[in-house]
Every structure is written in structure tokens, then in C-alpha cells.
Backbone as a ProteinNet text record, in pm:
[ID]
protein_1_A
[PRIMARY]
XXXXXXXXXXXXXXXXXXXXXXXXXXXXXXXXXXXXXXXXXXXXXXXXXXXXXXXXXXXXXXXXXXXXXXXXXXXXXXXXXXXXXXXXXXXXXXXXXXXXXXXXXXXXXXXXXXXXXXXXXXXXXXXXXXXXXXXXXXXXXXXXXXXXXXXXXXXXXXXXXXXXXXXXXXXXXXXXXXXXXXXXXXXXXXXXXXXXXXXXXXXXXXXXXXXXXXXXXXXXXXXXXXXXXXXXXXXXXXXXXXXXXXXXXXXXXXXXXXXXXXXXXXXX
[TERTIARY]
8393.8	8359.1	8337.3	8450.7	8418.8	8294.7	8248.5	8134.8	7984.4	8030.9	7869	7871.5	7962.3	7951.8	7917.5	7935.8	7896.1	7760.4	7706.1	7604.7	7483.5	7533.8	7467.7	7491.1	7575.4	7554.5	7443.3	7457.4	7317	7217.2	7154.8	7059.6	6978.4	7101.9	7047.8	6990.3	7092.1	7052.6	6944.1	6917.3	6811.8	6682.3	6671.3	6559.6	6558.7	6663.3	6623.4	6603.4	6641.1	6609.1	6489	6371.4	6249.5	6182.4	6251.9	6208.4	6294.3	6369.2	6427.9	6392.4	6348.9	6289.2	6150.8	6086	5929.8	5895.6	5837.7	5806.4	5748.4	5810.5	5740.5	5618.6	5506.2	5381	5376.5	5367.7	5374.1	5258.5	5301.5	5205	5101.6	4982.7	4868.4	4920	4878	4990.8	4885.8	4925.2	4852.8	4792.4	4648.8	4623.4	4599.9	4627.1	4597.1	4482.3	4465.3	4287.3	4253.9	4180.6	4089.8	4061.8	4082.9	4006.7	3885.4	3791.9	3647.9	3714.6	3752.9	3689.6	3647.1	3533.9	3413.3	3470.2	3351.2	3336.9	3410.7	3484.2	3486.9	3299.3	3271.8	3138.2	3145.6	2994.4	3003.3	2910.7	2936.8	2832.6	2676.4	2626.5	2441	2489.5	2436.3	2400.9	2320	2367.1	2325.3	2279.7	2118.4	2065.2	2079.9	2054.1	2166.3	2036.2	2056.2	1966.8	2015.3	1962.8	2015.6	1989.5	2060.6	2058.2	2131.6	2219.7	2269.4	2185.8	2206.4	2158.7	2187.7	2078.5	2074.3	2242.7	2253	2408	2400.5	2345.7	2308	2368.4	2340.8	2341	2247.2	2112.5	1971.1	1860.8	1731.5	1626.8	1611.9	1567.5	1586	1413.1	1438.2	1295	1146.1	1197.7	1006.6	1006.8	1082.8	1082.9	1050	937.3	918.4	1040.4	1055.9	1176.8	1165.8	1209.9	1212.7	1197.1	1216.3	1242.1	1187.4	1105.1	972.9	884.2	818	724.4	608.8	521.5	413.9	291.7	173.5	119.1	164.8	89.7	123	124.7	224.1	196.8	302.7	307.6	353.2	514.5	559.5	655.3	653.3	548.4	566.7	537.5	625.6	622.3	567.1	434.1	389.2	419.7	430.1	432.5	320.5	222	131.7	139.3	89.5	40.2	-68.4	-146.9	-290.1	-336.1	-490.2	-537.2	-696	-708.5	-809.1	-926.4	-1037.8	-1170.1	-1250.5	-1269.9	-1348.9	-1464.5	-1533.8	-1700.4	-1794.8	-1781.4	-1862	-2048.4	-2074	-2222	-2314.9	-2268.7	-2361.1	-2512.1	-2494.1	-2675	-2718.5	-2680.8	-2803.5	-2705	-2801.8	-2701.2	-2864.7	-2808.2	-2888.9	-2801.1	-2885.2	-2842.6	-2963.1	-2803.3	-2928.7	-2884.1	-2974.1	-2877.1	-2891.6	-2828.6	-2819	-2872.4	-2859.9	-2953.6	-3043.2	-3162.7	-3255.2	-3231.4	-3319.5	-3332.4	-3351.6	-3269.3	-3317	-3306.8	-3398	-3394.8	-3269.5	-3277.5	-3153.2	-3055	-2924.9	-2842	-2700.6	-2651.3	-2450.2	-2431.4	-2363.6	-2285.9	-2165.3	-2123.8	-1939	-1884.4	-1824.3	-1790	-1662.4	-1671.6	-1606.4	-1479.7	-1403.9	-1257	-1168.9	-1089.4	-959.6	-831.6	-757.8	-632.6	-552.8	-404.5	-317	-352.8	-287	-279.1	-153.5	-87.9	7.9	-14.3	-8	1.3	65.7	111.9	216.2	133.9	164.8	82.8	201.2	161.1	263.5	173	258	163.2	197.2	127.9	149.4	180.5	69.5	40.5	10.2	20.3	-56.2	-164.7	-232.8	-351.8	-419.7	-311.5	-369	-264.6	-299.9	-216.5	-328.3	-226.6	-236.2	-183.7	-293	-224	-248.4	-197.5	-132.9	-230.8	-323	-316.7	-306.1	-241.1	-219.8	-252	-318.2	-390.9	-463.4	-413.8	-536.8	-613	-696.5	-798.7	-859.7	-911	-933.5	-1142.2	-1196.3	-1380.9	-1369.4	-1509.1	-1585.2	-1707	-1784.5	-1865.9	-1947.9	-2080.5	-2211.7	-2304.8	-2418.9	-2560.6	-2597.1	-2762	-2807	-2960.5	-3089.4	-3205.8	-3238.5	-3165.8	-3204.6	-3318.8	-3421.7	-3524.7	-3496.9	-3565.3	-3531.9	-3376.4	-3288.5	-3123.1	-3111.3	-3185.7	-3112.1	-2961.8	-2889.8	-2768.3	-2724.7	-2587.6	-2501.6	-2341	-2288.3	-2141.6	-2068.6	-2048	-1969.4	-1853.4	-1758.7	-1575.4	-1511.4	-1402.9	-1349.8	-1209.8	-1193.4	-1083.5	-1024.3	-895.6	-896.1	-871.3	-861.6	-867.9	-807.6	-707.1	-619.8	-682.6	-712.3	-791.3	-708.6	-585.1	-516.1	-599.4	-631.2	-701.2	-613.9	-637.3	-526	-652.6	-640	-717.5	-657.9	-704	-683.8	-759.8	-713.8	-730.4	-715.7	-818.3	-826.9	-834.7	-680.6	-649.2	-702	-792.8	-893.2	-765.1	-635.1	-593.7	-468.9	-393.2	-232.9	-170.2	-60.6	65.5	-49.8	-128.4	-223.9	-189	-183.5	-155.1	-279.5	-427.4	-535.6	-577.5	-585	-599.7	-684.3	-831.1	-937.3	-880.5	-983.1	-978.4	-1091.6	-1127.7	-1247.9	-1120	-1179.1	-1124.9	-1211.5	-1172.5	-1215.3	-1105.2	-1140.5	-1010.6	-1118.8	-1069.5	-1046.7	-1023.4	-1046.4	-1003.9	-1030.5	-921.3	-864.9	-885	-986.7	-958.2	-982.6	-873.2	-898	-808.8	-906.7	-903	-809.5	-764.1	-643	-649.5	-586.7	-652.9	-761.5	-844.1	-975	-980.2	-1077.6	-1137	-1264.1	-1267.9	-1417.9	-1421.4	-1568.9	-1613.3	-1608	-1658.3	-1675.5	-1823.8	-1825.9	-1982.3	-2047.8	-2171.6	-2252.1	-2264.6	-2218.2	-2283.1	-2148	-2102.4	-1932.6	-1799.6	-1778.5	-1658.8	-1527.9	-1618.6	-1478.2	-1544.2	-1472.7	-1503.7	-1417.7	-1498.7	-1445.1	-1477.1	-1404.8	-1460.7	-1336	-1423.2	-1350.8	-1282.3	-1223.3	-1155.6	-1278.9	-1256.5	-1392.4	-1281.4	-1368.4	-1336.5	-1423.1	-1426	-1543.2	-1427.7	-1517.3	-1521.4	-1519.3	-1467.5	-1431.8	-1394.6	-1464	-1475.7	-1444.9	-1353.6	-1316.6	-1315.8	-1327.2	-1295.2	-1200.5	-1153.5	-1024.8	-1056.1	-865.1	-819.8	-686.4	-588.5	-475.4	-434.1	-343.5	-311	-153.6	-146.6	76.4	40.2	153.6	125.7	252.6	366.2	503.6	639	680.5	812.7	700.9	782.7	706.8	604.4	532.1	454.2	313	232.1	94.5	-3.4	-89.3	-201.1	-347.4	-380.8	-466.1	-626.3	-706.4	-838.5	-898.7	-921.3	-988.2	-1089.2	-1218.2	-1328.7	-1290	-1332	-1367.7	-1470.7	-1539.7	-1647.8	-1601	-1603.9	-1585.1	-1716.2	-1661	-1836.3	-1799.8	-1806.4	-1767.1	-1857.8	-1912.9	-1987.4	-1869.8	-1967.7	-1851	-1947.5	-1889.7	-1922	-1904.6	-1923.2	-1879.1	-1935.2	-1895.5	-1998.1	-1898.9	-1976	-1908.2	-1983.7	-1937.4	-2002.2	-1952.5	-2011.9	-1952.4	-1831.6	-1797.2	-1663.3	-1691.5	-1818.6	-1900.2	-1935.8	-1923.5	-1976.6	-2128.8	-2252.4	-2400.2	-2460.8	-2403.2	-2399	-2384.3	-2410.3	-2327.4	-2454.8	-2408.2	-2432.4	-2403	-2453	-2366.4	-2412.4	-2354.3	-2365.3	-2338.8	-2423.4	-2402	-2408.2	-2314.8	-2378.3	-2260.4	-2304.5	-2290.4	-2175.4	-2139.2	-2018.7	-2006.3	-1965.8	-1935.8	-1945	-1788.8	-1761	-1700.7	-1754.5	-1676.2	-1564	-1433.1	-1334.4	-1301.9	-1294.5	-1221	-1072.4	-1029.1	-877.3	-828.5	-749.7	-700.3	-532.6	-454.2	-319.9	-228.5	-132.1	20.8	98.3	158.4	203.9	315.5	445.8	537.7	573.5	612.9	668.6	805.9	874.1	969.4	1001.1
8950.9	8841.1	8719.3	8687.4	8607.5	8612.9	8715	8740.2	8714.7	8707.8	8703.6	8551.6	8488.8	8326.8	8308.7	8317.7	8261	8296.3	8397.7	8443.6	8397.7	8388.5	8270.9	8120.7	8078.5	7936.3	7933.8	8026.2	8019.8	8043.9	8169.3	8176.2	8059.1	7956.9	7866.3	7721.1	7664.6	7607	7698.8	7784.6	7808.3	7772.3	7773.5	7761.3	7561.2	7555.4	7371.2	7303.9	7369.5	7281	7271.5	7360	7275.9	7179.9	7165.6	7010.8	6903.8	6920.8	6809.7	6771	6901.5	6834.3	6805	6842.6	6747.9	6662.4	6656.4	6499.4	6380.4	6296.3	6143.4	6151.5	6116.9	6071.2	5916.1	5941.3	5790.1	5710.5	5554.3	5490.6	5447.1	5473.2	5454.2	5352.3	5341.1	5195.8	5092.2	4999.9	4836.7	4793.6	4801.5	4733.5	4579.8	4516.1	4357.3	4284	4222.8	4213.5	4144	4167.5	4167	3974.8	3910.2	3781.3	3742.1	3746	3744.7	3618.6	3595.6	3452.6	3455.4	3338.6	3317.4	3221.8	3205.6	3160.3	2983.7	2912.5	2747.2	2688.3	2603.5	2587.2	2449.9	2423.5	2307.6	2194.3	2051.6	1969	1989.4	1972.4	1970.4	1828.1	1831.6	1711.1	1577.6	1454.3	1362.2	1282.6	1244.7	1171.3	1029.9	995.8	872.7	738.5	629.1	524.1	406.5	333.4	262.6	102.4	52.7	-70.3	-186.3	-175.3	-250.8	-394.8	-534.1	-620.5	-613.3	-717.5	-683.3	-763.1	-682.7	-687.1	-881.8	-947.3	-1088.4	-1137.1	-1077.6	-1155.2	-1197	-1203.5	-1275.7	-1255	-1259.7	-1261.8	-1330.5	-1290.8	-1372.8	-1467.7	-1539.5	-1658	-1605.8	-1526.8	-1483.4	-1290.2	-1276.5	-1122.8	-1159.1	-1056.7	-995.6	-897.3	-984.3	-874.8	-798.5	-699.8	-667.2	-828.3	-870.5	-999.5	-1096.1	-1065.6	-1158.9	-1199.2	-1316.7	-1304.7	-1292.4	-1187.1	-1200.1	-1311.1	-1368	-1445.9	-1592	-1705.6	-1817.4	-1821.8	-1892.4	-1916.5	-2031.4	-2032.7	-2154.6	-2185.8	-2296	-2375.9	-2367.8	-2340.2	-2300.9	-2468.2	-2508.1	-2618.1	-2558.6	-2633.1	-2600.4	-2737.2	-2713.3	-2807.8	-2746.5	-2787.9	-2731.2	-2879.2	-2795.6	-2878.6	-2807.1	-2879.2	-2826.8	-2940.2	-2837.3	-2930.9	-2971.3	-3096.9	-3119.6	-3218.9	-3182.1	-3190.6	-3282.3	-3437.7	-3529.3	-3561.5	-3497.9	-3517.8	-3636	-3762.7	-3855.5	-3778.5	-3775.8	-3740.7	-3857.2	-4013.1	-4072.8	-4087.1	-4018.1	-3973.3	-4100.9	-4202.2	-4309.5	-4469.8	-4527.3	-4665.4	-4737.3	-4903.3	-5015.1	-5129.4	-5193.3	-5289.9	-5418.6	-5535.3	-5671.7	-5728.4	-5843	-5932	-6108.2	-6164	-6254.6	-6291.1	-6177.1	-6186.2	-6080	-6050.2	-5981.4	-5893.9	-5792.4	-5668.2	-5584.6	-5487.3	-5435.7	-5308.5	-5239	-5135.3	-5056.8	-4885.7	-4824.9	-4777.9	-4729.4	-4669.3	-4686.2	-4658.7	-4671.5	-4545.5	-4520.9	-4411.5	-4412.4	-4270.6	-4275.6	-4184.8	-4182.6	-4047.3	-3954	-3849.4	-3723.1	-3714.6	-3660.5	-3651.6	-3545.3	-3490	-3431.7	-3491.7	-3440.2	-3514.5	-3377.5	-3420.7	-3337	-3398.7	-3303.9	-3335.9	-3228.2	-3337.9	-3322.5	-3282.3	-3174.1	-3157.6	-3123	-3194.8	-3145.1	-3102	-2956.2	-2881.6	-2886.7	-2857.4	-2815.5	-2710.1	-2652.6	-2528.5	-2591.8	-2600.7	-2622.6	-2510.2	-2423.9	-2293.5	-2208.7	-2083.6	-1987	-1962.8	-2089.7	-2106.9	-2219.3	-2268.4	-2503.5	-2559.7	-2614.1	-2719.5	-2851.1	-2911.1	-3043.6	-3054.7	-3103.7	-3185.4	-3278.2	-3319.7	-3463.8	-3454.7	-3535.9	-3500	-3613.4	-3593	-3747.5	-3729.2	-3783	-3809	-3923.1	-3985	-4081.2	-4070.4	-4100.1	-4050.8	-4196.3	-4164.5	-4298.7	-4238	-4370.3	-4342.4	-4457	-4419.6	-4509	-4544.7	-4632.8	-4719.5	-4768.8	-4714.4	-4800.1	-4845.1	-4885.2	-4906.7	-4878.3	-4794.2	-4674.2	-4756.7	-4719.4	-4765.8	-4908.4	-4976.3	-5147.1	-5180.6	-5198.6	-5266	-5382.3	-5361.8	-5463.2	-5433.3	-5406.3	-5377.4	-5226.4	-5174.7	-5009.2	-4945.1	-4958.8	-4888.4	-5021.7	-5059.6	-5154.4	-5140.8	-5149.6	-5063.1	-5148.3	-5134.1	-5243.1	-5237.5	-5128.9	-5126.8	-4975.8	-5026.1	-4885.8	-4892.8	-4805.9	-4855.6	-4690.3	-4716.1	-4600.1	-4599.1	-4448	-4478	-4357.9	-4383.3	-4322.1	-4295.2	-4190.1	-4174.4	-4069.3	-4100.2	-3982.9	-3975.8	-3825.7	-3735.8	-3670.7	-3666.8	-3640.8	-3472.9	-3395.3	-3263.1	-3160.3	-3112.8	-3042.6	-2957	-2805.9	-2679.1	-2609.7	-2497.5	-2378.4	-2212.7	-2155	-2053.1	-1949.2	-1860.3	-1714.4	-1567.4	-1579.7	-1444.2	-1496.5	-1577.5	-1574	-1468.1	-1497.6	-1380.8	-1239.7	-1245.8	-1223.9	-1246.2	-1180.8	-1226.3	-1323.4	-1296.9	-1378.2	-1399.6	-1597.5	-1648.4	-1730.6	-1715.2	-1814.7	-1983.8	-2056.9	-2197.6	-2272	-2370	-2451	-2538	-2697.1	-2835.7	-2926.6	-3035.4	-3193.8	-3238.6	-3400.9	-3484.6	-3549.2	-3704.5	-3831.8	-3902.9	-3975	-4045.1	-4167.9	-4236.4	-4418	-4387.7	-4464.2	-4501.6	-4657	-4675.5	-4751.5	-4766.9	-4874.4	-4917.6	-5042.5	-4957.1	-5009.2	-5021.9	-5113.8	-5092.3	-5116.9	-5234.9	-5245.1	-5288.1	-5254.9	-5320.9	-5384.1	-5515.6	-5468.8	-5468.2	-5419.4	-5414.5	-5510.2	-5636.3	-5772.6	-5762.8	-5858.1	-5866	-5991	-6002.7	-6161.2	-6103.6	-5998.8	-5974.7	-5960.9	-5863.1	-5775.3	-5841.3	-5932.6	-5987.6	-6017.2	-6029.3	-5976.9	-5891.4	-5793.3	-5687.1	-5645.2	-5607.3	-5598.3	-5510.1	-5390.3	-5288.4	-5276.1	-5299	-5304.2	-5163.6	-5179.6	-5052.1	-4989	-4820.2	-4774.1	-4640.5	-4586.4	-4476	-4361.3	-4278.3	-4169.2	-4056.6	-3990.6	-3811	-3737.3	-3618	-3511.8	-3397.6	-3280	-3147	-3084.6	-2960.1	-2880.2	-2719.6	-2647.2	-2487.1	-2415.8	-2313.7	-2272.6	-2154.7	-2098.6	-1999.2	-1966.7	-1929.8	-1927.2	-1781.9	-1745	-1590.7	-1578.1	-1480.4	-1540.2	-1409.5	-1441.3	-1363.6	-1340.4	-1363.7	-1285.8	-1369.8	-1298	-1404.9	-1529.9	-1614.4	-1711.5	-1810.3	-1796.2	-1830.4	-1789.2	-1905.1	-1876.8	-1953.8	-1871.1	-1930.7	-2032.4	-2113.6	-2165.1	-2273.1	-2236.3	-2248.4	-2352.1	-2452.9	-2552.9	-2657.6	-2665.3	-2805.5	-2867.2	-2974.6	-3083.6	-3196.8	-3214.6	-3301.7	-3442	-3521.3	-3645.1	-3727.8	-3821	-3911.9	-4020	-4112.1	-4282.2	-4328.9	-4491.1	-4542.5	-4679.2	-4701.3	-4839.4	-4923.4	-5031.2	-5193.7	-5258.6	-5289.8	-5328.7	-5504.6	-5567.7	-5637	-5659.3	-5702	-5744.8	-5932.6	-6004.2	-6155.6	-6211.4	-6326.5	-6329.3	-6445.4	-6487	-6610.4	-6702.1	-6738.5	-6888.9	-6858.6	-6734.4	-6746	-6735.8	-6720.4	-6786.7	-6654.6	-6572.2	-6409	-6314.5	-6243.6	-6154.7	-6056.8	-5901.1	-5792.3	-5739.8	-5745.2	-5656.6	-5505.1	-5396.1	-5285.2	-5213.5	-5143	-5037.7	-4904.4	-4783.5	-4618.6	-4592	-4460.4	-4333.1	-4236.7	-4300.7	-4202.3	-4035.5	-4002.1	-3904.6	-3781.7	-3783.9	-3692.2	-3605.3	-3478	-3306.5	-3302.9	-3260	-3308	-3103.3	-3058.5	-2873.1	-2892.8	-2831	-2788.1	-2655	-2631.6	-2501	-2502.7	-2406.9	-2447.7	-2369.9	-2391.5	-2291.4	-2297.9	-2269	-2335.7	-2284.5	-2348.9	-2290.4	-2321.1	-2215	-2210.4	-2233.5	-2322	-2381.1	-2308
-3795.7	-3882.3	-3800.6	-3714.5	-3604.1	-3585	-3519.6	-3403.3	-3506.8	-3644	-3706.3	-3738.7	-3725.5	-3736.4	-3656.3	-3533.9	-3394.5	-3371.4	-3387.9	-3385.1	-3491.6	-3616.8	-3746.8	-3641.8	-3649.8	-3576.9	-3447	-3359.2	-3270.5	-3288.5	-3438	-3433.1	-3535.8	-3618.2	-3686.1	-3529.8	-3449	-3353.4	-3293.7	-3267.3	-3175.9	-3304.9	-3418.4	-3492.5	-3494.7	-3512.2	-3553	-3427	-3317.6	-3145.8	-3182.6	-3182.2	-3092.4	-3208.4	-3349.4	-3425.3	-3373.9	-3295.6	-3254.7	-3127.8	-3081.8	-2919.3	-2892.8	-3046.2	-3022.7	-2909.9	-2840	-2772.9	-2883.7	-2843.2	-2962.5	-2860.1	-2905.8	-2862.4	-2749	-2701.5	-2600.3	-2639.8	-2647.2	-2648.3	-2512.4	-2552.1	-2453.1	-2326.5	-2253.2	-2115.7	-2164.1	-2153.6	-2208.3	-2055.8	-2059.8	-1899.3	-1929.7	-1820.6	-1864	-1858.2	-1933.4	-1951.7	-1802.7	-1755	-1586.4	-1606.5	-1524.8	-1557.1	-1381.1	-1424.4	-1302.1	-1233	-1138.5	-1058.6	-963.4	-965	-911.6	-798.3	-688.3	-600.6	-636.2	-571.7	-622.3	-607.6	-730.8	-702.9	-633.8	-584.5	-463.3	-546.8	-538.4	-620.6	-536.6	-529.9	-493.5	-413.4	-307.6	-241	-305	-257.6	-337.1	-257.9	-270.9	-125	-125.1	-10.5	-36.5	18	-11.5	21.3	102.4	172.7	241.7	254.6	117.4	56.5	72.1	279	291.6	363.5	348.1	416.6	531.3	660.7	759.3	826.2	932	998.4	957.3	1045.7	1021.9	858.9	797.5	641.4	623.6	714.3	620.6	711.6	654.6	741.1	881.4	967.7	1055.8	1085.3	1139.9	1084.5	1137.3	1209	1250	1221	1124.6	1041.8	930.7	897.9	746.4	662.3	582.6	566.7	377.1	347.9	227.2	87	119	22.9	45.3	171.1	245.4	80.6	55.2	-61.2	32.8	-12.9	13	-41.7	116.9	23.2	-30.1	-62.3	-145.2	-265.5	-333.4	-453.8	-517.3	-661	-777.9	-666.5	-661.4	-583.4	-482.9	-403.4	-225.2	-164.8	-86.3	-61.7	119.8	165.4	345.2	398.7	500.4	630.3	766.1	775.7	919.9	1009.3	1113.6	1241.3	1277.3	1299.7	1349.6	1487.4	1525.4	1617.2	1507.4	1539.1	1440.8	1517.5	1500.7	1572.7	1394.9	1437.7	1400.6	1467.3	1367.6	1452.6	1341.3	1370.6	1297.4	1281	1146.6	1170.6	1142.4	1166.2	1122.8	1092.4	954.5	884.1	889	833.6	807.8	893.9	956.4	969	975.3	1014	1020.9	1066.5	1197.5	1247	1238.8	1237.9	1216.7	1281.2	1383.3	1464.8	1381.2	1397.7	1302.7	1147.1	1114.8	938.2	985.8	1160	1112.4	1158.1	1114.3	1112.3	1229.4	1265.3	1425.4	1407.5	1518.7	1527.9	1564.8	1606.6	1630.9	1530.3	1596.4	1473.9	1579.1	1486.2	1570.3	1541	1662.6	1703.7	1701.1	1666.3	1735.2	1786.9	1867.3	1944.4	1911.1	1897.5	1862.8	1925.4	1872	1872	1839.6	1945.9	1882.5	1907.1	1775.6	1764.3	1706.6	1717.1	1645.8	1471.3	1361.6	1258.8	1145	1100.4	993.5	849.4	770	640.7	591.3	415.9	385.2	234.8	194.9	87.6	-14	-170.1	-276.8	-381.7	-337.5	-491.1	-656.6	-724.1	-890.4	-955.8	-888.7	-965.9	-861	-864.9	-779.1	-725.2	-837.4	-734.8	-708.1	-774.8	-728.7	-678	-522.9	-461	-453.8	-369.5	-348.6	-215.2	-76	-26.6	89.5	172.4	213.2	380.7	425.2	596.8	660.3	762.1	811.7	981	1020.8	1170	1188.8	1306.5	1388.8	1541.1	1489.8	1649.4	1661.5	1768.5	1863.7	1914.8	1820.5	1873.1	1927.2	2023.2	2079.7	2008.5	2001.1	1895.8	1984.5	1928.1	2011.2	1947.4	1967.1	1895.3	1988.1	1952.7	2024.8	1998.5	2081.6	2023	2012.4	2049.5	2031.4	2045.9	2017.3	2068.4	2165.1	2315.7	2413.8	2462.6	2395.9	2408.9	2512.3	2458.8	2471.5	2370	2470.5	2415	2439.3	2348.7	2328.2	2284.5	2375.1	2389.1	2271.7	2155.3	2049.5	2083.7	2103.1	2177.7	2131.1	2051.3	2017	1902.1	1841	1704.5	1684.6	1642.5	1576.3	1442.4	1374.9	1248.4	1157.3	1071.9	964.5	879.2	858.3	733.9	634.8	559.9	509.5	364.5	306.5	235.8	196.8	-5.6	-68.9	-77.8	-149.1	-195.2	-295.8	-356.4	-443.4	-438.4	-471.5	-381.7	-479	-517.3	-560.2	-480.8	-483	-409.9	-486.8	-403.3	-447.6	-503.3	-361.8	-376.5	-385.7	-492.9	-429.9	-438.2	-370.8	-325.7	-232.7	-182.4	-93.1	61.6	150.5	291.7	318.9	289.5	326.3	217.7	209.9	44.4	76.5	36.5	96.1	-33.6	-17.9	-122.7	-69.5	-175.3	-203.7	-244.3	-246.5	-287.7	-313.6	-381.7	-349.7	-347.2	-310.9	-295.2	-284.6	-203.6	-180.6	-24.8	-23.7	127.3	151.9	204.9	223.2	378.9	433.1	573.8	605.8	702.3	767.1	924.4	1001.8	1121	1177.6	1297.7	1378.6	1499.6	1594.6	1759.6	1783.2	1691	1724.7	1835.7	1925.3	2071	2112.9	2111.3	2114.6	2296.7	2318.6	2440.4	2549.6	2456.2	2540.9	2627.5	2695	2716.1	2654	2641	2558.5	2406.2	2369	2258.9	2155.1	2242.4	2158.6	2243.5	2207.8	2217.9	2107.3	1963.2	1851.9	1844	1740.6	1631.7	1539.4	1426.2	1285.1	1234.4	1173.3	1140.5	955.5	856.9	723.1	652.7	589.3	517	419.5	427.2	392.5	304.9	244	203	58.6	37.5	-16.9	-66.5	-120.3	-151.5	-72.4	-74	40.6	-47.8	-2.1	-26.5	90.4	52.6	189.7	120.7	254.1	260.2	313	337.5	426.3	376.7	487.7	423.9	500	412.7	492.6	499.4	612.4	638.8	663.1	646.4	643.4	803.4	876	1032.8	1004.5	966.6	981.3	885.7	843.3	784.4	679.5	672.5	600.9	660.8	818.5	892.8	865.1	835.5	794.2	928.8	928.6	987.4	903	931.3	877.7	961.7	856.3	914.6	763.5	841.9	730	775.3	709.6	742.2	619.6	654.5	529.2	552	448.4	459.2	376.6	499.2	456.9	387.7	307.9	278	254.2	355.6	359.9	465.5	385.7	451.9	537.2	648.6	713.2	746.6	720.3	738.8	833.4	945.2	1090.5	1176.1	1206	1308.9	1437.5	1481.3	1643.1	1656.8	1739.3	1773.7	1932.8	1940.5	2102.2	2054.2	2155.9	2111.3	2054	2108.2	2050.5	1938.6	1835.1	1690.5	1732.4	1774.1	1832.7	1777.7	1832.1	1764.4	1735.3	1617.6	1532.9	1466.8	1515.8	1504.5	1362.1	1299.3	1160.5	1173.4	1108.9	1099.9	1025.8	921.3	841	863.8	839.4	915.1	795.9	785.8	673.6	777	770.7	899.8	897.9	764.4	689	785.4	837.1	938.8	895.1	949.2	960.6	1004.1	974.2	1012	1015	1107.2	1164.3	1184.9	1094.3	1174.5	1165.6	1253.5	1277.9	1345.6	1251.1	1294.8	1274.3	1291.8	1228.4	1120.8	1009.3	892.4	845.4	796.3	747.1	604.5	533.8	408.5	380.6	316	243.4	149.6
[MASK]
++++++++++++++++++++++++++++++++++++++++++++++++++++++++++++++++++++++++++++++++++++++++++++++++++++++++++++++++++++++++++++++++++++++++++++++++++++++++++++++++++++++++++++++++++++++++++++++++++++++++++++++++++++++++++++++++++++++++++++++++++++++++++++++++++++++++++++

């Protein structure tokens, strides 16, 4: 009886073991999600410009520099020096010796001198300006009947000429111009010759119209070059006499001299 219990008890365990020793199903292994990384990226190069002023802090006076203005124009205040060539063309004269009438013509002799101008722009393309020079002629009567030539002396003479100027190209390196103006002259240092004839002399304040041409060129920095005629048109009134008053030369001539200059010029 024993032996069939023992034997019932094993053959019941041997039937219920293998539901108990199933394997549970394992869960799948969890991989961890992969994450890509990429190269570190690099910015793109950034080109670069070179917008510092010069070591100096400023232009230096005979450089063109970025901020140079090209050209003249509205507030440009000039200052030139030139050399300037007065060539009297006396077109018409007439000499009389005591009241009458004589043959011949007066002369005057040609001249260079330094000369001063001071320019102002209004506008970009109208200035105004200033010249100031004196030159020193010699003065004759030419043709005398019976006389020949007749040395009258010598004077010099200021003739400052205001002008007003119409500029072709401003802000232009080469800016041609046309003008008129004006002109006050008169005589200083008169001399006369001396002799029986010219012992005083008197030569009166004269002055006319004047038209001129040019053209100015900028050569570096704010340094211009310049090229200018002008046509003067004034007549002069003159005589010469001896000491004794006995006699007296009067003289009329059309002077109206070509006045060339050519020079260096700076901008303000």
C-alpha cells in the first residue's frame, strides 16, 4: 500500500513538472536608439575689408586720398600763384603837341610779373575771383613826325580784376571756364624820362571790361594746375611836359592788354 502511494505521488509529479517548467518567453533585448554625429561644422570664411585710416590719422598734403574730392566745386575756396605775361596791344592811340595834332602812336612794353588769386565757388559752376599784380612798362611815342621815337618814362600799374566764371565740368579733374568781369587800374611809380620834352608825367586812372578763358586741372591731393588769358579793354589818358610848362604832349591809346597766366593752385 505504501509502495502504490509513492509511486501515485511520482507518477502525478512526473505529469505536472513539465507545466511548470515551461520556459516564460523572454522579452526581445531593447537596443538603444543609435544617435548619427556628424563632423563639428566650420563657419564659411568671411572676407574681410580694409577700412582702417591711414597710420597718420589724415591725408597727407600732396596725396590723393579716398576722401580726396574730386574736381571743383560749390564752397571751394582757391588761392594760386602764377607767372603772368602783360602784353599791352595798343590798337588805336593819338598824339598832340600843344593842342595839335601829331602823328605816331604810344607804345608800351611787355611784361612779366608774379600774380595772386584768390577764387570762391557759389555753385559748382560759378566763381568769382580776385587778381592782384603789378608790373612795371616802359612808355614811348613811336612815329613822330620830325621826332622819331620819343622816350615818355615809365609807371607801373595795379590793375586788380574782379571775374565771374562759368565752370564746364565740376567735380571733374579738368574743368575748362569762360568769364567777364571788370577792371580798376591805375598808376604808381610814375617816371618820366626827362629830356626837353618829358620831364613830368601823368598817366590818369583808367579802367574797362574784361573777358577771360581757362581751365583748371587738380594734379594731386587738393593741388590744381591752372591756365588762364584775359582780355583787358581800357583806354588811358596820359601827357608828359617839360618844367617850364612851354610843352605838353597829351596822349590817348586803347591799351587793352592780353594778360596769360599760368600757375599752381590750392584748395581750401
Amino acid at each position: 500500500m505504501k509502495f502504490n502511494a509513492l509511486a501515485l505521488a511520482a507518477a502525478v509529479g512526473a505529469v505536472a513538472t513539465p507545466a511548470f517548467a515551461q520556459t516564460v518567453p523572454q522579452a526581445a533585448p531593447v537596443t538603444a536608439p543609435q544617435v548619427m554625429v556628424s563632423a563639428p561644422m566650420t563657419a564659411a570664411p568671411v572676407p574681410t575689408v580694409n577700412i582702417h585710416a591711414p597710420a597718420s590719422g589724415h591725408c597727407g598734403l600732396f596725396q590723393t586720398c579716398a576722401n580726396t574730392r574730386i574736381g571743383l566745386g560749390k564752397g571751394d575756396f582757391i588761392v594760386r600763384l602764377s607767372a603772368l605775361g602783360v602784353l599791352p596791344e595798343d590798337r588805336d592811340s593819338s598824339l598832340s603837341l600843344n593842342g595839335a595834332h601829331l602823328g605816331g602812336r604810344v607804345k608800351a612794353t611787355r611784361q612779366v610779373m608774379p600774380e595772386l588769386t584768390f577764387e570762391y565757388f557759389f555753385t559748382d559752376n560759378v566763381s568769382v575771383d580776385l587778381i592782384a599784380a603789378s608790373t612795371r612798362h616802359e612808355i614811348a611815342a613811336e612815329g613822330v613826325p620830325g621826332l622819331g621815337k620819343v622816350d615818355v618814362g615809365s609807371a607801373w600799374v595795379l590793375p586788380p580784376t574782379v571775374t565771374f566764371a562759368w565752370h564746364f565740368r565740376p567735380h571733374k579733374r579738368f574743368n575748362p571756364y569762360v568769364g567777364v568781369g571788370a577792371t580798376l587800374a591805375w598808376f604808381h611809380n610814375v617816371s618820366p624820362a626827362g629830356g626837353p620834352l618829358t620831364q613830368k608825367l601823368n598817366l590818369g586812372v583808367t579802367g574797362g571790361p574784361s573777358v577771360n578763358v581757362g581751365f583748371d586741372y587738380q594734379v594731386v591731393g587738393n593741388w590744381f594746375f591752372n591756365f588762364d588769358v584775359k582780355q583787358m579793354f581800357m583806354r588811358v589818358h596820359a601827357w608828359a611836359q617839360n618844367n617850364a610848362e612851354t610843352t605838353k604832349i597829351t596822349a590817348h591809346d586803347s591799351l587793352d592788354p592780353t594778360v596769360v597766366g599760368a600757375g599752381i593752385e590750392y584748395r581750401f
